[in-house]
N, C-alpha and C positions, 0 to 999 in steps of 0.2 A: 564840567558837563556830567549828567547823569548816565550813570551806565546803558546801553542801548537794553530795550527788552527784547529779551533771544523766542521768538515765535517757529514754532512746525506747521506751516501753511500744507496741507492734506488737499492737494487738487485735482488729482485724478489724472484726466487724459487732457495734456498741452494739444489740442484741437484745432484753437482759432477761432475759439468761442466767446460769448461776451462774458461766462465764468472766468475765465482768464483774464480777458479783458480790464475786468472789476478786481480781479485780484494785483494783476501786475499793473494796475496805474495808480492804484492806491501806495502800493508797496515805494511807487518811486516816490510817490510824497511822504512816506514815512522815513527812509531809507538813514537818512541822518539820527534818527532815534529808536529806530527796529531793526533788530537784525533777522530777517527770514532766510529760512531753509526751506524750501519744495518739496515736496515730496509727491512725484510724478509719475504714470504709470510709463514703462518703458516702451508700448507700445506709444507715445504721444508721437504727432506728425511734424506738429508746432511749435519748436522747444524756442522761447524765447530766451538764447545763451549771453547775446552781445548785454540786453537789460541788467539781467540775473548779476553778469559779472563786473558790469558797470556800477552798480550799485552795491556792491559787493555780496553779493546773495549767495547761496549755492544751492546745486538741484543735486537729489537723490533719486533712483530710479526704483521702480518697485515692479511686481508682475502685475499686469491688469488685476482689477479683484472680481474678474468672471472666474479669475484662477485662484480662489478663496484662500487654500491652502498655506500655498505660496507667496500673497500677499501679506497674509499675515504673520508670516517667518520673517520675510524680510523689512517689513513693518516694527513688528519685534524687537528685530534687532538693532534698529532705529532708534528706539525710544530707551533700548536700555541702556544702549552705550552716549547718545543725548543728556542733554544738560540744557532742557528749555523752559522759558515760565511758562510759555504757553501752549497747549495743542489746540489749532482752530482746523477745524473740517468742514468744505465747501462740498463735498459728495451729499449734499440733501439728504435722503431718507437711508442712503449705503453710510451715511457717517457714522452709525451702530457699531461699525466692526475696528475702524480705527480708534475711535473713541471707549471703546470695551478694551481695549490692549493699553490705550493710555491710561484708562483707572486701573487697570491691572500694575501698569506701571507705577503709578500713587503720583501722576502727574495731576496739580489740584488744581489747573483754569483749565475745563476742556469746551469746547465751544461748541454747537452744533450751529450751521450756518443754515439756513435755506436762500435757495437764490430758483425755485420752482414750485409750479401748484402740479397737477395732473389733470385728465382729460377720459373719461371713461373710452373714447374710439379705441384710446388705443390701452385695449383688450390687457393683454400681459402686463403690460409695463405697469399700468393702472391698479393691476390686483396684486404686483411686487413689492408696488409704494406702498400701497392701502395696510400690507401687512408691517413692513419695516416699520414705518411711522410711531408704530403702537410702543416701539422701541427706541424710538428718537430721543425722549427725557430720561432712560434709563442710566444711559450713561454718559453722557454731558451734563454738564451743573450750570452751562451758560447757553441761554437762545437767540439768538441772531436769525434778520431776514431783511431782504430786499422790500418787502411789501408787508404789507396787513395780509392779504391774499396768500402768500407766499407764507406765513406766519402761521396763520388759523389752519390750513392745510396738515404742514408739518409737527406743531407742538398740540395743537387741539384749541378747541375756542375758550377753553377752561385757563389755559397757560396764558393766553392772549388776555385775555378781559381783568385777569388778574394783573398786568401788568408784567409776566415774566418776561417779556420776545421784547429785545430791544430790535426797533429798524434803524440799519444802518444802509442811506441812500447808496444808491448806484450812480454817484458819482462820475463827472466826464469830464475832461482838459480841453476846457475850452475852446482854448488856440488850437488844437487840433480839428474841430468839428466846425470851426465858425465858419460862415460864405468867402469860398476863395475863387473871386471868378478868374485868375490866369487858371488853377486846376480847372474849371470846368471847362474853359475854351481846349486846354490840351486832351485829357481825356474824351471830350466830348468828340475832338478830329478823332483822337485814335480808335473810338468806335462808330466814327461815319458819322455820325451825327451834326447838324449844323445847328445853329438856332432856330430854325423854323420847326424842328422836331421837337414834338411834346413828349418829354421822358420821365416814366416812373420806375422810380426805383424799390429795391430792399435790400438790404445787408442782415446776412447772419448765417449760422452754421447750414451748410447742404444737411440737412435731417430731415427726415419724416414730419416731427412737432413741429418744423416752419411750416408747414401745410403748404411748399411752392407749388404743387398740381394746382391750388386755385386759381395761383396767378397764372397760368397755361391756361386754364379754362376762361379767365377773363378777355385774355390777350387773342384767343380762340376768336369769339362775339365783338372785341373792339380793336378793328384793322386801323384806326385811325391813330393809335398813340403808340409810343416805344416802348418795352419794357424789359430793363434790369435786372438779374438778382445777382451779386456779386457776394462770395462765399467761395468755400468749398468745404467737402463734408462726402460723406460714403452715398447720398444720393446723386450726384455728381454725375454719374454715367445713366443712371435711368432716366434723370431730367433731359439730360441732353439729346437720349435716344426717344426720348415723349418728344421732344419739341419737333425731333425728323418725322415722325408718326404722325403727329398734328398738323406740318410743312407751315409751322408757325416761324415765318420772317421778320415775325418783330418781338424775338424774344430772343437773348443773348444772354448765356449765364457765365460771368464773369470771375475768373479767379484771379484776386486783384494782384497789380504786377508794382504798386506802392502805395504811400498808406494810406491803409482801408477807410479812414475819415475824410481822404479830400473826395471820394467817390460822389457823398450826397451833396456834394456843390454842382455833379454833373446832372442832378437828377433835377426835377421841376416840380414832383410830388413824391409821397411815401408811402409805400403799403405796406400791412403787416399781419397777413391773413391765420399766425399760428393757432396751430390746436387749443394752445396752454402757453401760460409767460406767469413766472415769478413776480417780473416787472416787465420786463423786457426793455432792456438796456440799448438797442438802435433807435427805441422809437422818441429815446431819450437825444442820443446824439444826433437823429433828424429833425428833432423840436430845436436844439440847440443850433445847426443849420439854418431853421428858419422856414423849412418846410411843413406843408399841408399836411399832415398825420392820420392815414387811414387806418385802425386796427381792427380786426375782429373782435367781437365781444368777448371774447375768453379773454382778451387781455387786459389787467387789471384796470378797474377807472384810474385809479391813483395816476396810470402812465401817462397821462394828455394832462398833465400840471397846468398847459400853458392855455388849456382851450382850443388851442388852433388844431383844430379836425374833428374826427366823429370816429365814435363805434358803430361798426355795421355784422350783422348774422353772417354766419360761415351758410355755402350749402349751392345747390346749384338753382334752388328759385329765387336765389340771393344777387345771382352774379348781375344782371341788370342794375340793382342800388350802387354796388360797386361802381359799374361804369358811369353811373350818375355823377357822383363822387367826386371822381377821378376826371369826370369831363366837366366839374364846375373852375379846373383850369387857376385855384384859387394862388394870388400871389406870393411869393417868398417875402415874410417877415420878420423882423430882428427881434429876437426872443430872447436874448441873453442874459438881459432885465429878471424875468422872469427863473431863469433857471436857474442865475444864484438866488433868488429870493426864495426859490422853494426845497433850498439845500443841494441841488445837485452838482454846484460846480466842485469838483474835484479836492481842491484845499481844503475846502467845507468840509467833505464826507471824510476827507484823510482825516482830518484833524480830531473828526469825531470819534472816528475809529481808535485811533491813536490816545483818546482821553480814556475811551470803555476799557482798552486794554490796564491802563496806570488804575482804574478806580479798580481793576478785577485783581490787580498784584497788592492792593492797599486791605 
């Protein structure tokens, strides 16, 4: 067998996000041919150890990189005392700073990944990316992305159209995400629910960029259906404290208690109201599900592969289409067909990843 290729996976904050997500389910399909090392900020909440060492991985810790200084000493020292072919950076538009230390290192495959577009709302964050970006091909020699969206963003429409930005799907494990009705009978008791209740759901990081006040605002206007968001994330306590303020009784935000894929079997529909999506990888594992697909329009077309649902405008003259939507009640359909045919099942995207890497050490 051929030597495994030795990768420095640069992931930031173990959160509970779909970045993670897309990093550690590919990793397990590569694991027999790649050997990854993490490299994680120590503040993460979410350390996935049982994966990491089952596959034999290992995780490094690093200081967040809001503490610049600091991360990149100990980033540093990472790289110098390492022996890797690869450094790949999933930090979007902050991959400037690890990828600047790795060519400083004379480390020759550096990647920059995007797996995010931006969103003018939000103000700061917006004019953060807008500058980083301009440094995103500086020092990486290789382009990765989730999207075309997520791509044109990050490297410019010039890098794009040229052909430099490989996409590399957002891949999902199937047998994890497919309809498992004993999960929805169980969970669906354990939060009150019976069959007669209409339940929409969302999955993804407690963040501001989910835009979850929409779905409060919806849930607000239509007393008639249930609604979900199972996550967790630093918005976590103001959601909860808006739902007391609203005395919205049919809105539960869920911090899941196992795993986060058999949830959308409890659900009956999908919302995905975000500011901004890369691709956005739930609405992937709710297509996979077999569920109705509601996203905002900021979320990339490319993400409805399957056709089954619509984009609809964010905004509060909006929220009646939503409940439209949402009360056409549309049935769960098997999509599976569908979603390896359009590259996202899981093997698929490992395998392709796993090729880009061999054709970049060739």
């Amino acid at each position: 067998m051929e030597r495994k290729i030795k990768v420095l996976q640069i992931v930031g904050g173990f959160t509970g996000g779909g970045l993670e997500a897309f990093v550690m389910s590919h990793y397990k399909y590569m694991a027999d041919r790649v050997d990854c090392t993490f490299v994680a900020y120590d503040t993460s909440t979410v350390v996935p150890y049982d994966e990491i060492n089952r596959f034999g991985g290992k995780i490094l810790f690093v200081p967040n990189i809001k503490h610049l200084h600091k991360f990149n000493k100990a980033l540093n020292k990472i790289l110098k005392e390492g022996d890797y072919d690869i450094v790949h950076s999933h930090l979007n538009t902050l991959g400037v700073f690890p990828l600047r230390l790795a060519k400083k290192n004379k480390y020759k495959v550096r990647i920059s990944h995007s797996h995010s577009a931006s969103n003018k709302k939000e103000f700061k964050r917006h004019i953060a990316k807008t500058i980083l970006k301009k440094f995103s091909k500086k020092y990486a020699n290789v382009y990765f992305a989730c999207s075309e969206v997520a791509g044109r963003f990050q490297f410019g429409n010039k890098a794009y159209d040229e052909g430099k930005v490989k996409i590399i799907h957002n891949g999902v494990e199937i047998d994890r995400f497919i309809f498992d009705s004993d999960a929805r009978k169980r969970i669906r008791k354990a939060l009150g629910y019976d069959e007669s209740s209409y339940v929409v759901g969302t999955v993804g990081r407690l963040v501001g960029t989910k835009n979850h006040k929409f779905i409060l605002d919806i849930a607000k206007k239509d007393k008639e259906n249930q609604y979900i968001i199972v996550g967790q994330g630093p918005s976590e306590d103001e959601l909860n404290s808006k739902i007391k303020e609203m005395n919205l009784t049919n809105v539960k935000v869920i911090n899941p208690s196992e795993d986060i894929g058999k949830y959308y079997s409890a659900f009956d529909s999908f919302v995905m109201p975000s500011l901004y999506e890369g691709l956005g990888l739930a609405a992937v594992e709710a297509q996979t599900n077999g569920l109705y697909a509601i996203l905002s329009d900021q979320v990339p077309d490319v993400t409805l592969f399957t056709k089954y649902g619509e984009y609809l405008p964010l905004g509060e003259d909006n929220i009646d289409k939503w409940i439209a939507a949402i009360n056409k009640k549309m049935p769960r359909v098997d999509n599976v067909k569908k979603v390896i045919e359009n590259g996202y099942d899981i093997k698929t995207s490992a395998d392709n990843l796993y090729n880009e890497y061999l054709k970049l050490l060739k």
